[in-house]
C-alpha positions as CSV (number, residue, x, y, z in Angstrom):
1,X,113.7,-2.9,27.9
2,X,114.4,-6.8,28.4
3,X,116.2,-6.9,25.1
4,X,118.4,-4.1,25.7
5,X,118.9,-5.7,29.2
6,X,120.0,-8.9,27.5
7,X,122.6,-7.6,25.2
8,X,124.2,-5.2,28.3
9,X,124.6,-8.4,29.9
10,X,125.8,-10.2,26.6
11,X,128.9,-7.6,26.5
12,X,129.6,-7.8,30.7
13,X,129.7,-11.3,30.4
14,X,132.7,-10.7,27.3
15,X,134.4,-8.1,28.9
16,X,134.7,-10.5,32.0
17,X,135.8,-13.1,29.5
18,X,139.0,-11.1,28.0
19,X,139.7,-10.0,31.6
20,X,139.9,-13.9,32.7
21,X,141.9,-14.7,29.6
22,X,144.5,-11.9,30.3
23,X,144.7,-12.6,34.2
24,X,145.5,-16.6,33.5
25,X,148.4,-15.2,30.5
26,X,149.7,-13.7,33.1
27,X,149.7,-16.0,35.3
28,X,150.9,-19.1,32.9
29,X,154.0,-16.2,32.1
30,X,155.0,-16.3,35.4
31,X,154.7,-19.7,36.2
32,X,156.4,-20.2,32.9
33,X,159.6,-18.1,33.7
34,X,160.7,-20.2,36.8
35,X,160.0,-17.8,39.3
36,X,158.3,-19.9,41.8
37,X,159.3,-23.3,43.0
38,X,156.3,-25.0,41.5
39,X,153.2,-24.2,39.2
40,X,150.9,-23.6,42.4
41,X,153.0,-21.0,43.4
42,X,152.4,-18.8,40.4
43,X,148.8,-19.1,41.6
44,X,149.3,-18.0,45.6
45,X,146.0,-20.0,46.4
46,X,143.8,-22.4,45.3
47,X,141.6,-21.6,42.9
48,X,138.2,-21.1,43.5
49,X,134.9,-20.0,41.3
50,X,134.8,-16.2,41.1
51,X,132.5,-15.3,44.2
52,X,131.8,-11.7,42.2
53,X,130.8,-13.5,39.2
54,X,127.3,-12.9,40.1
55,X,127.3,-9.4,41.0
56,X,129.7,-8.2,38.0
57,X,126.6,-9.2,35.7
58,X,123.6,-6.3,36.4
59,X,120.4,-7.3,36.6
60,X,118.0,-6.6,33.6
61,X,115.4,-4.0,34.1
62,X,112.6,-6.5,33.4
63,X,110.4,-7.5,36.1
64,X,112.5,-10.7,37.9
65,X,108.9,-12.2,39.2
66,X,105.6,-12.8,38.5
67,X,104.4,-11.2,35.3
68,X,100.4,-11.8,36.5
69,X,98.3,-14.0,37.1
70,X,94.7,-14.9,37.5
71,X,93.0,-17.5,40.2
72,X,89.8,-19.7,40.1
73,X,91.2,-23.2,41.0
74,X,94.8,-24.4,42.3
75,X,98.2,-24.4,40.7
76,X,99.0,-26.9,38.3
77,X,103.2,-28.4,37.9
78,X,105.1,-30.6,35.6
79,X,108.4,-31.3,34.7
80,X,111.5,-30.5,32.4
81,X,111.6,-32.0,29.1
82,X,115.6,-32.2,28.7
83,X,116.4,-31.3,25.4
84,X,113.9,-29.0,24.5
85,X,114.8,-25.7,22.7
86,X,114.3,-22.7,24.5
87,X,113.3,-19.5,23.2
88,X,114.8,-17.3,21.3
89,X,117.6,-15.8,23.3
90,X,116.5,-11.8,21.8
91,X,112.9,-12.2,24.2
92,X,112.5,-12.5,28.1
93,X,112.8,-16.4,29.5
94,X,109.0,-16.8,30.8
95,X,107.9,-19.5,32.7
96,X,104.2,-20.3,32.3
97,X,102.0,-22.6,34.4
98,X,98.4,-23.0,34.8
99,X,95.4,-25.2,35.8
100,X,91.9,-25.6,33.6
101,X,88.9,-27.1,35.1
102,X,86.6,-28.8,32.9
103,X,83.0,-30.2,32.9
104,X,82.5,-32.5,29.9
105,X,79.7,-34.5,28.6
106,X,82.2,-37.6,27.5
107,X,85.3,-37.3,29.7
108,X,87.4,-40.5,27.1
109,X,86.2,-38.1,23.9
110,X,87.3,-35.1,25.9
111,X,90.9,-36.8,27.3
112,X,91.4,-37.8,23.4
113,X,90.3,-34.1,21.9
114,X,93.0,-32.7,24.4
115,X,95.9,-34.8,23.8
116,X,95.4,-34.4,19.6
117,X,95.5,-30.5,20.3
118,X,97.9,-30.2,22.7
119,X,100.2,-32.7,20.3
120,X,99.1,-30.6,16.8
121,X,100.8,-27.7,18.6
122,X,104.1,-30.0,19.1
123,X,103.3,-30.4,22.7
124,X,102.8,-33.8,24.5
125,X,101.4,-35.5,27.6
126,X,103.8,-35.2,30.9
127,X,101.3,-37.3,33.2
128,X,97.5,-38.3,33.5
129,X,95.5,-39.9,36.9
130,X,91.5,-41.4,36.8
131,X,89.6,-42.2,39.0
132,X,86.0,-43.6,40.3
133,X,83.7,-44.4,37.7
134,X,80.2,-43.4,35.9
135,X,78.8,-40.3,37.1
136,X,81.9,-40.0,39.9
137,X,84.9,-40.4,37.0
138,X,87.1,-37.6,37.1
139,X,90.7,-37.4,35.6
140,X,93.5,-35.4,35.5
141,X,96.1,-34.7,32.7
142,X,99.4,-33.0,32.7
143,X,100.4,-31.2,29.3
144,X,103.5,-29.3,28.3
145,X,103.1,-27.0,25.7
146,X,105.3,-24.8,23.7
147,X,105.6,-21.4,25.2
148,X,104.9,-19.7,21.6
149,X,101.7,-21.8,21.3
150,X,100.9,-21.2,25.1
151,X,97.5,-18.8,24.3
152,X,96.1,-20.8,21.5
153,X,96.3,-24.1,22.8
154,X,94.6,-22.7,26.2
155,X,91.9,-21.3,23.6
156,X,91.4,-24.4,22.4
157,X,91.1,-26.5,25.4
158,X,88.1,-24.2,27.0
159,X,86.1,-25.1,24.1
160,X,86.6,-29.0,24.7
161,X,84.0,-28.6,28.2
162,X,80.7,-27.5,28.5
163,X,81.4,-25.6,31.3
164,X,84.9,-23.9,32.8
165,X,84.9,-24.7,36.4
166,X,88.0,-23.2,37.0
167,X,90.8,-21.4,35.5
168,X,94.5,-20.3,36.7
169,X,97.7,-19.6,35.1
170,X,100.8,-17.5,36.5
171,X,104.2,-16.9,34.4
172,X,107.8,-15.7,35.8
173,X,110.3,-14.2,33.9
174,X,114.0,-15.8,34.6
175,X,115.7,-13.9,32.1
176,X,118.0,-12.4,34.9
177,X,118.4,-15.6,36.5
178,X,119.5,-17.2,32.9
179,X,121.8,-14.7,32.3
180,X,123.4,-14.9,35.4
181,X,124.3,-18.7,35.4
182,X,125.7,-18.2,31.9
183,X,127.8,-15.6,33.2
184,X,129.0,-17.8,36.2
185,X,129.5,-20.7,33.6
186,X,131.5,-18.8,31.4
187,X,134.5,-17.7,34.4
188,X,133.8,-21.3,35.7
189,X,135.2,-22.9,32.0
190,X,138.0,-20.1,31.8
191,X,138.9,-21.4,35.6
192,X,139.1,-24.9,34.8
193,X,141.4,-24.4,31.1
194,X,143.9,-22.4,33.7
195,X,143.7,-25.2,36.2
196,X,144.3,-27.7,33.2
197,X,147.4,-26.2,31.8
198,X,148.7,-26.1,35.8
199,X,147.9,-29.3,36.1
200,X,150.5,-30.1,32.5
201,X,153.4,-28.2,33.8
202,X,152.9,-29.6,37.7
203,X,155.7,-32.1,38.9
204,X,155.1,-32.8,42.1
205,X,152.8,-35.1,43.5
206,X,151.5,-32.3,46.3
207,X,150.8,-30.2,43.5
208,X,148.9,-32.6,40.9
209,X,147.0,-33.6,43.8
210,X,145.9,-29.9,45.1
211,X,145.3,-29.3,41.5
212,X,143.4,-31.7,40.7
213,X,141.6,-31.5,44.1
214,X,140.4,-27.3,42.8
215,X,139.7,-28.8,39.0
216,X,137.2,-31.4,40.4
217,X,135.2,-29.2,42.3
218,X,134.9,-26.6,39.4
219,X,133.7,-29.2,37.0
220,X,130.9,-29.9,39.6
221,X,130.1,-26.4,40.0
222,X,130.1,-26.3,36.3
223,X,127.9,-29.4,36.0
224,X,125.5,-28.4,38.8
225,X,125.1,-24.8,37.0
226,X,124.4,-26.0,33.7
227,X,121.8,-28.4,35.1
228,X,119.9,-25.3,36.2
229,X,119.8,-23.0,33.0
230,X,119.0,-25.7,31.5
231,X,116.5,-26.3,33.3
232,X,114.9,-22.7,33.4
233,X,115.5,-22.5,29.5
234,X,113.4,-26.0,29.0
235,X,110.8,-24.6,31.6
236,X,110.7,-21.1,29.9
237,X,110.0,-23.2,26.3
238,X,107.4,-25.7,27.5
239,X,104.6,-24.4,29.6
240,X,103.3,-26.7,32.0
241,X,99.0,-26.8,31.9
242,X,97.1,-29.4,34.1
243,X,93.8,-30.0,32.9
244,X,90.8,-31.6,35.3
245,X,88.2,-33.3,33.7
246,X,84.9,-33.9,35.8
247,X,81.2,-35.3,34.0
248,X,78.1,-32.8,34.4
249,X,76.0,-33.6,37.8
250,X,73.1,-36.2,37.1
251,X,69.6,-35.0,37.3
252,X,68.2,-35.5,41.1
253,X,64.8,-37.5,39.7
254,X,67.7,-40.2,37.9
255,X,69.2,-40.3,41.0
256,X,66.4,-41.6,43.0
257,X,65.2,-44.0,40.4
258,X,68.6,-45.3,40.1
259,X,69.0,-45.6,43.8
260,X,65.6,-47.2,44.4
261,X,66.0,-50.7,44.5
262,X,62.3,-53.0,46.3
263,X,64.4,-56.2,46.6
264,X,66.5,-54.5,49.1
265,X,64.3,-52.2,50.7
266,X,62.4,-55.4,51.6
267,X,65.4,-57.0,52.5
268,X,66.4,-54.3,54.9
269,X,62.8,-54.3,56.5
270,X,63.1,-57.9,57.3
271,X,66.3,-57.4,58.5
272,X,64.8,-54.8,61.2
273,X,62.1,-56.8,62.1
274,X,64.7,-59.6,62.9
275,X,66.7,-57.3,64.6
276,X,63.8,-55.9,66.6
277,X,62.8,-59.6,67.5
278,X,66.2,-60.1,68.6
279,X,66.6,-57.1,70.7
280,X,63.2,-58.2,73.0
281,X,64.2,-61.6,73.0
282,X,67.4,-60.9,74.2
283,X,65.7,-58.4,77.2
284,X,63.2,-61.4,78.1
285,X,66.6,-63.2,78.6
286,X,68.3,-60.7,81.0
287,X,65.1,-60.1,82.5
288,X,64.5,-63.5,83.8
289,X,67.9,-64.9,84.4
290,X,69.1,-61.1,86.2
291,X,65.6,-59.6,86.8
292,X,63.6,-62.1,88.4
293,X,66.3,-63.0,91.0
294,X,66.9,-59.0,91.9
295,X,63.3,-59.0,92.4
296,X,62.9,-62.1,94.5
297,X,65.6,-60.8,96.7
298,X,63.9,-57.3,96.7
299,X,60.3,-58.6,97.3
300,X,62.0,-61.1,100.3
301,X,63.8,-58.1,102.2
302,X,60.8,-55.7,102.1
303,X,58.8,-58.7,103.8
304,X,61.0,-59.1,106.4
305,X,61.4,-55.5,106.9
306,X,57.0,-55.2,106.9
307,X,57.1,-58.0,109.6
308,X,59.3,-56.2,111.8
309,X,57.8,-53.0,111.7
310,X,54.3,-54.3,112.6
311,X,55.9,-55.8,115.6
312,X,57.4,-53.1,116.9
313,X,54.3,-50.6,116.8
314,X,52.4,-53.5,118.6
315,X,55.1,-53.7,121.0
316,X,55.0,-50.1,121.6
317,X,50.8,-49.6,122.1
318,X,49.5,-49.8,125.8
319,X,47.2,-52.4,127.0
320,X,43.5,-52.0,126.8
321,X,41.3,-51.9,130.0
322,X,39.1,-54.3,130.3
323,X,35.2,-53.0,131.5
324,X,33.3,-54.8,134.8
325,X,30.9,-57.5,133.9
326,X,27.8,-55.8,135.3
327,X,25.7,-58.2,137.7
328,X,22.0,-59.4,136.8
């Protein structure tokens, strides 16, 4: 169905062709004859890009989106390689990403192994990153790898871990998309050899200069387009795969003995023991220069306050009677 799709748009994208080429004969006949007062009045108006260009071209009956797709990690991206040949032009435009997680025993053995597959298949290396170091070293390395060589190249690069952590790819068709920037290209050219043989017969200085005004911004429209179906065709003929490469976990017992280290569990002891020295000393200093006055003070007012309060409940008792002497 996407082949027959391509060729329908094939012959739209003709049939608009002949009908530009007879519509500027026409108009290069009447500007020609001497009709008008100048070559921009054979035109009307300026002359702008087709804005039905994109709809005269029908879509193709092929899925315009994601084709499927299966998730265990995160996406991976890459770039364009300009210049690279796309595929054939008979076959949907399919652009293929993924990500591969790896655990490997030897992640410089398994970086190497990856990069001689990946460039046995005419691929190459778009970008790598490493970071930390013995049992903590991980690294990351972008591929791009021809579309045609997508599935065996993946097969290959499981094998490289001992384990597959984690695996996505996704793939989008743009044939539709493709089509319909050639299409656009195609009326944009035909606009811009009309406004050139305008711009041969024009005398006047208003004229070159509207002229060449509408010519400059086809040829940027024309350069912008080409930039993106180029794009999508060098995307659509190099997959981009990011491959993760992380070492196995160490065994817990290694761990401990690695981490065990009497020189410095000495070290810290002492170190407490200073610190706990440190921290009394420094409380037998607060204590006697703050303390010891706060509790002189304290001590001093609860004296004067004792005094007082015996004074007053003598003050306040009645006088005891004194009994007779009795005679002998």
């Amino acid at each position: 169905m996407a082949h027959r799709s391509v060729q329908e748009l094939a012959g739209t994208r003709v049939a608009i062709g002949f009908g530009s080429l007879l519509v500027i004969a026409a108009l290069l006949a009447a500007s020609c004859s001497g009709s008008a007062g100048s070559p921009l009045s054979a035109v009307g108006a300026p002359v702008k890009e087709p804005a039905a260009a994109a709809t005269l071209v029908p879509a193709p009956a092929a899925r315009d989106g994601a084709l499927g797709s299966t998730n265990s990690g995160t996406t991976g991206g890459g770039t364009a390689q300009r210049g690279a040949s796309a595929p054939d032009g008979s076959g949907p435009l399919i652009v293929r990403t993924g990500q591969l997680d790896l655990q490997v025993a030897d992640i410089e053995a398994a970086i190497h192994a990856a990069e001689s597959a990946v460039t046995a298949v005419g691929g190459y290396v778009a970008g790598s990153q490493r970071s930390g170091d013995a049992d903590k070293a991980s690294a990351s390395v972008m591929f791009r790898i021809p579309a045609a060589r997508w599935a065996d190249t993946l097969d290959a690069l499981r094998k490289l871990g001992v384990k597959v952590l984690g695996e996505q790819t996704s793939s989008q068709e743009v044939t539709a998309q493709v089509v319909d920037l050639g299409a656009r290209l195609a009326n944009l050219r035909v606009t811009e050899t009309a406004l050139q043989a305008i711009m041969e017969k024009a005398t006047k200085i208003p004229d070159v200069l509207a002229v060449q005004e509408q010519l400059t911004g086809v040829r940027q429209q024309i350069e912008e387009l080409t930039a993106q179906k180029q794009t999508l065709e060098n995307q659509a003929a190099l997959a981009t795969l990011t491959l993760n490469f992380t070492p196995p976990p160490a065994v817990a017992v290694t761990q401990v003995r690695e981490g065990w280290d009497p020189a410095r569990e000495v070290d810290q002891a002492a170190a407490a023991l200073v610190g706990m020295g440190q921290g009394l000393a420094g409380a037998g200093i607060w204590l006697l220069i703050v303390g010891l006055p706060i509790l002189l003070i304290v001590g001093l007012l609860a004296l004067i306050a004792l005094v007082v309060v015996r004074r007053f409940r003598r003050a306040a008792l009645p006088p005891t009677a004194i009994p007779p002497v009795a005679e002998a």
